[in-house]
DRENDO-1510 file (C-alpha; in Angstrom, 1 decimal, always signed):
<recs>
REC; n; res; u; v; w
REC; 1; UNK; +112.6; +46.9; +17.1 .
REC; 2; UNK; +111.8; +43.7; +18.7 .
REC; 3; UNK; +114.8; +41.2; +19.7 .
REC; 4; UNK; +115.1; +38.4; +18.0 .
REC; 5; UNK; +113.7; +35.9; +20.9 .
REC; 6; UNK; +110.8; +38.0; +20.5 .
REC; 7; UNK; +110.2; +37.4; +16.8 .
REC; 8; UNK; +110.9; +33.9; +17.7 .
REC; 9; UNK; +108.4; +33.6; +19.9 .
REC; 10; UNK; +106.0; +35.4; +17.5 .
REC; 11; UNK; +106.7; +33.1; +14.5 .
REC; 12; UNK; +106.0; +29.9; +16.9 .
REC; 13; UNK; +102.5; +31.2; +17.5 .
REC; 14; UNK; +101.9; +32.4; +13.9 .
REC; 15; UNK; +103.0; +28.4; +13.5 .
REC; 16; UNK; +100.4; +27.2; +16.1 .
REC; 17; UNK; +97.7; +29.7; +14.8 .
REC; 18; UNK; +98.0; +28.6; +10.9 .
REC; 19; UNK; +97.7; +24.4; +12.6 .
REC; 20; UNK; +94.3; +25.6; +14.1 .
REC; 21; UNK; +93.4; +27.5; +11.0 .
REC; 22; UNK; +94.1; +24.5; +9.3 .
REC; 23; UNK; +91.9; +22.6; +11.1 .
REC; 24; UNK; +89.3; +25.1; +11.3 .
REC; 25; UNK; +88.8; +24.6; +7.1 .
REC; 26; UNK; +87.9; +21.0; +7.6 .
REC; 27; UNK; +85.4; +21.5; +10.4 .
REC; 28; UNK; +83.7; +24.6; +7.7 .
REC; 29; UNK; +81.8; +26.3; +10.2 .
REC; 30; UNK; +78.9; +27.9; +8.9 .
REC; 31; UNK; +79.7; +31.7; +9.7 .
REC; 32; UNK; +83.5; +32.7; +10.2 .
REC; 33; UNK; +84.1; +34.8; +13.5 .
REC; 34; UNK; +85.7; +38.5; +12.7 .
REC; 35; UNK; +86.2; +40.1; +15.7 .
REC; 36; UNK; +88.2; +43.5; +14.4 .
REC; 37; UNK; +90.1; +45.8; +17.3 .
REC; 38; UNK; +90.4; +49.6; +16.6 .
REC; 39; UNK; +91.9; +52.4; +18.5 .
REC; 40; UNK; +89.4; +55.0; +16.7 .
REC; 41; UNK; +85.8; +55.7; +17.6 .
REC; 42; UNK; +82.3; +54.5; +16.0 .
REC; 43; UNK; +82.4; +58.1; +14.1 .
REC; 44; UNK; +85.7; +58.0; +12.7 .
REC; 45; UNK; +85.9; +57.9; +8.8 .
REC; 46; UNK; +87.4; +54.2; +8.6 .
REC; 47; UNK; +84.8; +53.0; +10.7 .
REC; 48; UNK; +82.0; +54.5; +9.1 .
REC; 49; UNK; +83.5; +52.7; +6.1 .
REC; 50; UNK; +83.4; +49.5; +7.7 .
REC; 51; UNK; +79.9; +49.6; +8.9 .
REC; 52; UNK; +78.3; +50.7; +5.7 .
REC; 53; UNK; +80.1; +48.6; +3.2 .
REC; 54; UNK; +82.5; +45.7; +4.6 .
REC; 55; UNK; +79.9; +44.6; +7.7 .
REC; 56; UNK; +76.9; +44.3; +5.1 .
REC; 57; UNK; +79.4; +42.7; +2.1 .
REC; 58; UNK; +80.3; +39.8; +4.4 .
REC; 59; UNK; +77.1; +39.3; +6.7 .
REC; 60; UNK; +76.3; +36.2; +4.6 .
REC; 61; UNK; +79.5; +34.4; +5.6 .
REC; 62; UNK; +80.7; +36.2; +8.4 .
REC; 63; UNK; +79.7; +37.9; +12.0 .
REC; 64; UNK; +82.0; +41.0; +11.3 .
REC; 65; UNK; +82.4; +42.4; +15.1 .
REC; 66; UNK; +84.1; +45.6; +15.7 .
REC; 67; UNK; +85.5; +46.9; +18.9 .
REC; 68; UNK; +86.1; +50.4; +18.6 .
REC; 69; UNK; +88.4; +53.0; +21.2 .
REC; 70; UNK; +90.4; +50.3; +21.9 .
REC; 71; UNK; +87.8; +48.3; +24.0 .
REC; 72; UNK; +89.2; +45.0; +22.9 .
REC; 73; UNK; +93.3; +45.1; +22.6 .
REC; 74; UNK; +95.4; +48.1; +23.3 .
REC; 75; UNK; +96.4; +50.2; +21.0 .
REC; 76; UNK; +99.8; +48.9; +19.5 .
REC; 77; UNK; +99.4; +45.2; +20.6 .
REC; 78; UNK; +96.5; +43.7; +17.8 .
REC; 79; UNK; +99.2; +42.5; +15.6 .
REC; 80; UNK; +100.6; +40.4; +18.8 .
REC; 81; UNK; +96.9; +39.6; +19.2 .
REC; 82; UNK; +96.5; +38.2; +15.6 .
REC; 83; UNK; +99.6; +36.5; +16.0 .
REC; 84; UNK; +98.6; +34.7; +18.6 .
REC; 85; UNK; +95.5; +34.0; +17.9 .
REC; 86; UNK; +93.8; +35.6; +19.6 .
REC; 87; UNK; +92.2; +38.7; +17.0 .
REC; 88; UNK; +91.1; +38.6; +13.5 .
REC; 89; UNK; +91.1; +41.6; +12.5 .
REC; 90; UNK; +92.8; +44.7; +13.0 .
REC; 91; UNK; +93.3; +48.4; +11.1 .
REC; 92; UNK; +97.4; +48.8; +11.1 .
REC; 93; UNK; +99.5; +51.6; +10.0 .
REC; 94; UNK; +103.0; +51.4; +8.5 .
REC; 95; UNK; +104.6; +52.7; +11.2 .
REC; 96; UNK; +103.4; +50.0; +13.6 .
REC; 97; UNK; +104.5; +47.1; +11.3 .
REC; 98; UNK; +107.9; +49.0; +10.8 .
REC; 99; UNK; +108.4; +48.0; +14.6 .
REC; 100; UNK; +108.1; +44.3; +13.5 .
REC; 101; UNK; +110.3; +44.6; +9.9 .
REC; 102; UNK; +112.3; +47.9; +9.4 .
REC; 103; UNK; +112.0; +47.6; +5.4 .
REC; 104; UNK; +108.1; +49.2; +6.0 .
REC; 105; UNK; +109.6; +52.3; +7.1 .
REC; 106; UNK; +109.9; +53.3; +3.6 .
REC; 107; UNK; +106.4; +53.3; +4.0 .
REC; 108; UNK; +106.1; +56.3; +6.7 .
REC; 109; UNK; +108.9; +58.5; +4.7 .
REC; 110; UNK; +108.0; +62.1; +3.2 .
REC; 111; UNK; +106.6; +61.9; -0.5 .
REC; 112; UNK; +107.1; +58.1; -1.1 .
REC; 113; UNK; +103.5; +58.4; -1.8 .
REC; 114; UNK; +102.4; +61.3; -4.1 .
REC; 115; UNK; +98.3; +60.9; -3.8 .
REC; 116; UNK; +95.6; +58.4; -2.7 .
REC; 117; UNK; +96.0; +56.9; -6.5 .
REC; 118; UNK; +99.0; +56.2; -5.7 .
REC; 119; UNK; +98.8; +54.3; -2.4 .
REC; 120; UNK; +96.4; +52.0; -4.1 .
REC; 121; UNK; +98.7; +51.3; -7.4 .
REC; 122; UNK; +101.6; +50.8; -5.0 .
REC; 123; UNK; +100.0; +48.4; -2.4 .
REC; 124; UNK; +98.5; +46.5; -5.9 .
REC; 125; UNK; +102.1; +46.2; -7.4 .
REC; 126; UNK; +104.6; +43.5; -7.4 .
REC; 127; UNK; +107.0; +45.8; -5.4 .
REC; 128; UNK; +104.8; +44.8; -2.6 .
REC; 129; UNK; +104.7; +41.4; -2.6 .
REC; 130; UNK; +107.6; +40.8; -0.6 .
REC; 131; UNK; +106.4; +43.0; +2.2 .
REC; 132; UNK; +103.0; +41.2; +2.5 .
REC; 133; UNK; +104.8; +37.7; +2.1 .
REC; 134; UNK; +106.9; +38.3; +4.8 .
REC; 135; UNK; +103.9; +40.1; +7.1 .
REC; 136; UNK; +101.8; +36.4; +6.5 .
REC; 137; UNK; +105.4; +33.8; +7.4 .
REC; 138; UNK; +106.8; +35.7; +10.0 .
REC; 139; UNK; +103.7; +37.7; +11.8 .
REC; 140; UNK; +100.7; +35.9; +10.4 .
REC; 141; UNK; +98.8; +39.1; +8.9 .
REC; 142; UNK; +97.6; +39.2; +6.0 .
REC; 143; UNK; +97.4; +43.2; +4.4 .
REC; 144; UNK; +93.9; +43.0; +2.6 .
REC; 145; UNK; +93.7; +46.4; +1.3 .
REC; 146; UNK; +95.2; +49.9; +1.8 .
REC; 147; UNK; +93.1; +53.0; +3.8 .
REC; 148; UNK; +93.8; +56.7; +2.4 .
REC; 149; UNK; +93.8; +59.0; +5.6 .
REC; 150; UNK; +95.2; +62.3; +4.2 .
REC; 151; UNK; +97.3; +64.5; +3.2 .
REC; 152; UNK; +99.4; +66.5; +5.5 .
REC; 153; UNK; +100.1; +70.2; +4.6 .
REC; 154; UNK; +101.8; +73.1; +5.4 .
REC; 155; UNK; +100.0; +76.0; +7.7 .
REC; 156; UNK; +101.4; +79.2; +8.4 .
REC; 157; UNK; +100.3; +82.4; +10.2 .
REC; 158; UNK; +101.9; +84.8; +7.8 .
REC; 159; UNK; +100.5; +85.8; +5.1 .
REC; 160; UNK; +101.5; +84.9; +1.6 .
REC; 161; UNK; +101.8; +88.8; +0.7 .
REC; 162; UNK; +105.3; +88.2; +3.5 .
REC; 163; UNK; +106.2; +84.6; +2.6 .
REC; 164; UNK; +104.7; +82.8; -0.1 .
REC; 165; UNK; +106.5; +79.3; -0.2 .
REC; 166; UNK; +107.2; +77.3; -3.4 .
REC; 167; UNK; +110.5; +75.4; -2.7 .
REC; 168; UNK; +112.2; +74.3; +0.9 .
REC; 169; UNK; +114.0; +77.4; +0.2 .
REC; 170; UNK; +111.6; +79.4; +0.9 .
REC; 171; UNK; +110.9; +77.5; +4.5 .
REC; 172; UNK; +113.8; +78.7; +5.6 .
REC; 173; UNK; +113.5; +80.1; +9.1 .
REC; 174; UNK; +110.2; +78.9; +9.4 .
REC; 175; UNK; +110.0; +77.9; +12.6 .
REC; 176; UNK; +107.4; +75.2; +12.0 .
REC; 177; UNK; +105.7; +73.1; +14.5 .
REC; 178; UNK; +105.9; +68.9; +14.1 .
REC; 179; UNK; +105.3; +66.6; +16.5 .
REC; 180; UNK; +107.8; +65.4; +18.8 .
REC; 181; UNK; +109.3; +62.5; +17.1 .
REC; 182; UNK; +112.9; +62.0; +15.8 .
REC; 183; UNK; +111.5; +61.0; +12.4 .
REC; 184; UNK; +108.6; +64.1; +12.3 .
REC; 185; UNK; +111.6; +66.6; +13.2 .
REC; 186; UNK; +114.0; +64.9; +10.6 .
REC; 187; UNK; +110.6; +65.5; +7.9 .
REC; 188; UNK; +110.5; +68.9; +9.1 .
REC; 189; UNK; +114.2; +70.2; +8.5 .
REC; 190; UNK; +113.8; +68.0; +5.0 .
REC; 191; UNK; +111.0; +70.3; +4.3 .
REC; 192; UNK; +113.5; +73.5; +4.5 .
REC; 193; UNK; +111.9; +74.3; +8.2 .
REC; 194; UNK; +112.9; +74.8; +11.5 .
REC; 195; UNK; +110.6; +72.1; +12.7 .
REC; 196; UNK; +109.8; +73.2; +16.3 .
REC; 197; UNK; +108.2; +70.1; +18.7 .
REC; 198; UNK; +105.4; +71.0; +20.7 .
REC; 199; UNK; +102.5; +69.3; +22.2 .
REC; 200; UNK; +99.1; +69.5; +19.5 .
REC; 201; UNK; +97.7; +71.2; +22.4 .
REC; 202; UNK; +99.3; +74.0; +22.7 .
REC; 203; UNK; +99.8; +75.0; +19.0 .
REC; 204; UNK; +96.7; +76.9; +19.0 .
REC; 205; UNK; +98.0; +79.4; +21.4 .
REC; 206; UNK; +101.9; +79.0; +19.8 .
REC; 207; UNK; +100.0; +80.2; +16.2 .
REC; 208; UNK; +97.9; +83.0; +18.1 .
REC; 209; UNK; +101.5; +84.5; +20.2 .
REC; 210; UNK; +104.1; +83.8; +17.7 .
REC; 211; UNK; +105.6; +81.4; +19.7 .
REC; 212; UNK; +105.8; +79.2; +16.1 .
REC; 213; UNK; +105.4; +80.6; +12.6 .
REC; 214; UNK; +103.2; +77.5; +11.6 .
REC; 215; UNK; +102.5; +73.8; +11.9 .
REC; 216; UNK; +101.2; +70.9; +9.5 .
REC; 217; UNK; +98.5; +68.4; +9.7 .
REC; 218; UNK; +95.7; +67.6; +7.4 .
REC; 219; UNK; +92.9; +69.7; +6.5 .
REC; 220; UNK; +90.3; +68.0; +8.3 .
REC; 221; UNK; +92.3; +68.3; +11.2 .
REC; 222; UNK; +93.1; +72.7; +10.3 .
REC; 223; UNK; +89.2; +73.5; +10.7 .
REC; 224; UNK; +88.5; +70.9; +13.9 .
REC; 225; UNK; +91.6; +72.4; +15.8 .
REC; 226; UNK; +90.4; +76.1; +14.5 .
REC; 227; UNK; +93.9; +76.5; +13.3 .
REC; 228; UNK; +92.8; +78.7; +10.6 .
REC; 229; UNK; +91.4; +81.5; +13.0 .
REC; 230; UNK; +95.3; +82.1; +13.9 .
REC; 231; UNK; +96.8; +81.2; +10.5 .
REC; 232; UNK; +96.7; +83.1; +6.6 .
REC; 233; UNK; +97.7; +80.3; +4.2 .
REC; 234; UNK; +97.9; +77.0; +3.4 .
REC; 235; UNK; +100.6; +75.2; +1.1 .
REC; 236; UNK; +99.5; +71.9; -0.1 .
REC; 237; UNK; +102.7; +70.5; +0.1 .
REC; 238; UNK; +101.1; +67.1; +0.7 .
REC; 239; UNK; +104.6; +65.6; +1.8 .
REC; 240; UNK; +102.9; +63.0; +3.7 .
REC; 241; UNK; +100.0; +60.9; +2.5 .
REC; 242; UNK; +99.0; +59.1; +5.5 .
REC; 243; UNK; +97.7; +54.9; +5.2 .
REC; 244; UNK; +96.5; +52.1; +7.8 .
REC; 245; UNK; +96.3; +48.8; +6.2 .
REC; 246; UNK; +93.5; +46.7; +7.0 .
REC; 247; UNK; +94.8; +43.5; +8.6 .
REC; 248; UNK; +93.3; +40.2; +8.9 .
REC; 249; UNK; +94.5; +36.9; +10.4 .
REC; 250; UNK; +96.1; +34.7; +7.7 .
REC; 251; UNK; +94.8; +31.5; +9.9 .
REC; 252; UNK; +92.1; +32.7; +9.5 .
REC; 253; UNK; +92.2; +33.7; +5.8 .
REC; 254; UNK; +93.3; +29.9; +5.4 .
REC; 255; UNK; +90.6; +28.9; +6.8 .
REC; 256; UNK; +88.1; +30.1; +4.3 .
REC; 257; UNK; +87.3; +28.7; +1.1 .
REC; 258; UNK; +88.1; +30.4; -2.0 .
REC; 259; UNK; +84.7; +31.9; -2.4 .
REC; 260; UNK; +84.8; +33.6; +1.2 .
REC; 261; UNK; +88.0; +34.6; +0.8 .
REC; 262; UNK; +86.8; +36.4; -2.7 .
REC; 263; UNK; +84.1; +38.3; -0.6 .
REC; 264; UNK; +85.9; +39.1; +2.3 .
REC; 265; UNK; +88.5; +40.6; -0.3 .
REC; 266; UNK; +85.9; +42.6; -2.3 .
REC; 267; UNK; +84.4; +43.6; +0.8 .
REC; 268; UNK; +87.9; +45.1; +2.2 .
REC; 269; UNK; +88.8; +46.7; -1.4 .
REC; 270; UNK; +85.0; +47.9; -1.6 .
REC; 271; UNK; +85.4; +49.7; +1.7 .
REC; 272; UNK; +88.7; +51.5; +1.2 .
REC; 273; UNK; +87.4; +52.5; -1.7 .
REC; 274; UNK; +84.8; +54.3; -0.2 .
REC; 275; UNK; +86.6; +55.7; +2.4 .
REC; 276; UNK; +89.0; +57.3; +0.0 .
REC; 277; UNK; +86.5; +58.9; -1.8 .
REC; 278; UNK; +84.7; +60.4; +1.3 .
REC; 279; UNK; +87.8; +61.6; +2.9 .
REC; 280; UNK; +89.3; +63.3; -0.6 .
REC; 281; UNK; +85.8; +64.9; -0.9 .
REC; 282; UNK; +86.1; +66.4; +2.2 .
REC; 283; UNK; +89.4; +67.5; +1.5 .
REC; 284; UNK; +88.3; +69.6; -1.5 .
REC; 285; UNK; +85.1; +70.9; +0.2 .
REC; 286; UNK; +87.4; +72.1; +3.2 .
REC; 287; UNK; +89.8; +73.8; +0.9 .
REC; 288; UNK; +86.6; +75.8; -0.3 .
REC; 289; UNK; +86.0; +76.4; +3.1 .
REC; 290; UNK; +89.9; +77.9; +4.1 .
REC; 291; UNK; +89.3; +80.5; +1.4 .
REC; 292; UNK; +85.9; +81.6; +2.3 .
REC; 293; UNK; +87.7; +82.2; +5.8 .
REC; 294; UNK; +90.3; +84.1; +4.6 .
REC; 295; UNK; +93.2; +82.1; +3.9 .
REC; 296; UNK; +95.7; +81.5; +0.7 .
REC; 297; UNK; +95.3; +77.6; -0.3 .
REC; 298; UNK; +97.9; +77.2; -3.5 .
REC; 299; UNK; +100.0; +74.3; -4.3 .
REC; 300; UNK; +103.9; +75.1; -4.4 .
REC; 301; UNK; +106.6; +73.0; -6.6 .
REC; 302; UNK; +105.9; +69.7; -5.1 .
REC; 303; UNK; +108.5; +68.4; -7.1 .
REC; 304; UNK; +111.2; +70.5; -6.2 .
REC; 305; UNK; +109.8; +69.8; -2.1 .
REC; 306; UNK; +109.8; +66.2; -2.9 .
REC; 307; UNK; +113.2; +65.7; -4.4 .
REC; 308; UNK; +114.8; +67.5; -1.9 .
REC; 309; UNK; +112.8; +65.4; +1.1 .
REC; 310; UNK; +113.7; +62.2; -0.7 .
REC; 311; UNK; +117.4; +63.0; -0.9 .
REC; 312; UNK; +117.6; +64.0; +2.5 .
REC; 313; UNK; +116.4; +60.7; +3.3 .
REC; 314; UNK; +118.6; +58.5; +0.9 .
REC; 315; UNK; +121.1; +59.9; +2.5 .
REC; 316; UNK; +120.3; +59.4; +6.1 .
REC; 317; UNK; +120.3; +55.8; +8.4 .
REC; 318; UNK; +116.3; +56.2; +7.8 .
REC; 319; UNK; +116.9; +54.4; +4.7 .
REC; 320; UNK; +119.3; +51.9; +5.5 .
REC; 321; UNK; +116.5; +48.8; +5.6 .
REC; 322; UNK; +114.8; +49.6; +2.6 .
REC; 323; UNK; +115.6; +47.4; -0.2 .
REC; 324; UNK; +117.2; +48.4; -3.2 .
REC; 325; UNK; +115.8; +49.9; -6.1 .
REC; 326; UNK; +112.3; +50.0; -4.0 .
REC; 327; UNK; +112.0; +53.7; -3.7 .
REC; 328; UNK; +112.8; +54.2; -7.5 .
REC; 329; UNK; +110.1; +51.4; -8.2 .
REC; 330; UNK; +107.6; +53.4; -6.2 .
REC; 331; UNK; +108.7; +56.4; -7.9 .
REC; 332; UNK; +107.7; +55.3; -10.9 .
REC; 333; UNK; +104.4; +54.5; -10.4 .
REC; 334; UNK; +103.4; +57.6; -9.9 .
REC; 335; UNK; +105.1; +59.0; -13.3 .
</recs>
């Protein structure tokens, strides 16, 4: 988390961005500069998204110019960079902006959100105001829109003829590779695992020895590793749906008049929305693609994996900054 002399310093240049901002509306330059900083490559589905649908959406009132692999800003420091004025645009995860206010952390749990329908009717709802308010006053970002990435899933290399899995209860012993993290090992023992870290690029060969019984990722991410040559099922547990937001300066937002900021916001809502689509299409053509290999794809009691996960968490420190009653509200939406 960053100290508070560090926040302080962040919300004087979020002051001295919104002046120029400010200023900037009066002068109404003809074309508003975007210059957007990415850590992903040219081919990557969010870009892709970008460059077909936001860059042409906005061309009439804005040069949209995207620096992808990190080219621009390093990854981790574009929020610094649109706080200081010094980047417009920027795709951010949860995760990162949990480093700046602990409440977004609800954000990265297991099962908060249940589906890419979901993530959209949560970022849309009142329950978020609060966190985009305090993203514009204290950081100067304004969250435009929300970016479906996935669903994370369980992959094991027995098959389900030995273990089939419908509650954590049936995870037990598993001895089931996550990455590293304290939080990805705490998501992995709430999943009824032994959650085993280990570097992505050895999990291959872990799958193919023994060394691990399984591991979970999304299923894009199953067939580009090969993970399914060395695995025989997959249980769409999809305990993590995985977001970025897509960020833009709030000087700059101020700067534009209402009828640019109406297009720049279509524009952003126009491109998540395809980039949902794609990447759920994908999804369901690559679980027709696991079978046709030779693996089990079924869905197990998500509810029963998802109240257990959310309990775990309730009752852990992981949930001591999220505000009250948030979780249930989130809950709800997806009733």
């Amino acid at each position: 988390m960053f100290t508070s002399l560090t926040r302080r310093a962040l919300i004087s240049m979020v002051t001295a961005a919104t002046i120029v901002g400010g200023a900037g509306a009066a002068i109404a330059q003809d074309k508003i500069k975007l210059r957007l900083s990415a850590v992903s490559s040219d081919t990557d589905q969010r870009a892709i998204a970008l460059l077909e649908k936001f860059a042409p959406a906005v061309a009439g009132i804005a040069d949209f110019e995207p620096h992808w692999n990190a080219s621009l800003f390093a990854q981790g420091t574009e929020l610094e960079a649109i706080a200081s004025g010094d980047l417009e645009m920027s795709i951010t995860s949860a995760q990162e902006l949990a480093t700046f206010f602990p409440e977004f952390s609800i954000f990265t749990a297991g099962y908060v959100h249940q589906d890419a329908a979901h993530q959209v009717a949560v970022f849309n709802d009142p329950l978020m105001d609060a966190f985009k308010q305090k993203a514009e006053d204290e950081l100067g970002v304004k969250l435009l829109t929300v970016m479906y990435l996935g669903r994370r899933q369980v992959n094991l290399r027995m098959p389900k003829s030995e273990r089939t899995v419908m509650t954590p209860a049936d995870m037990a012993g598993v001895n089931l590779r996550m990455p590293g993290s304290d939080a990805w090992q705490f998501l992995g023992k709430a999943l009824g695992a032994n959650p085993t870290p280990m570097a992505f690029t050895e999990v291959y060969t872990a799958l193919q020895t023994g060394a691990v019984d399984g591991q979970d990722n999304p299923l894009p991410t199953v067939v580009d590793a090969k993970f399914y040559e060395v695995t025989k099922q997959i249980v769409l547990t999809s305990h993590l749906v995985d977001l970025n937001y897509l960020a833009l300066s709030k000087a700059t937002w101020d700067a534009m008049t209402p009828e640019q900021q109406a297009t720049v916001q279509a524009a952003a809502d126009e491109t998540a929305e395809f980039g949902r689509q794609n990447q759920l299409q994908k999804e369901e053509e690559l679980v027709s693609f696991l079978v046709e290999n030779g693996l089990d794809v079924y869905e197990p009691d998500v509810n029963a994996f998802r109240t257990a996960v959310q309990a775990a968490y309730t009752a852990s420190d992981l949930a001591k900054d999220w505000p009250e009653g948030v979780l249930e509200k989130i809950n709800a939406l997806g009733n």
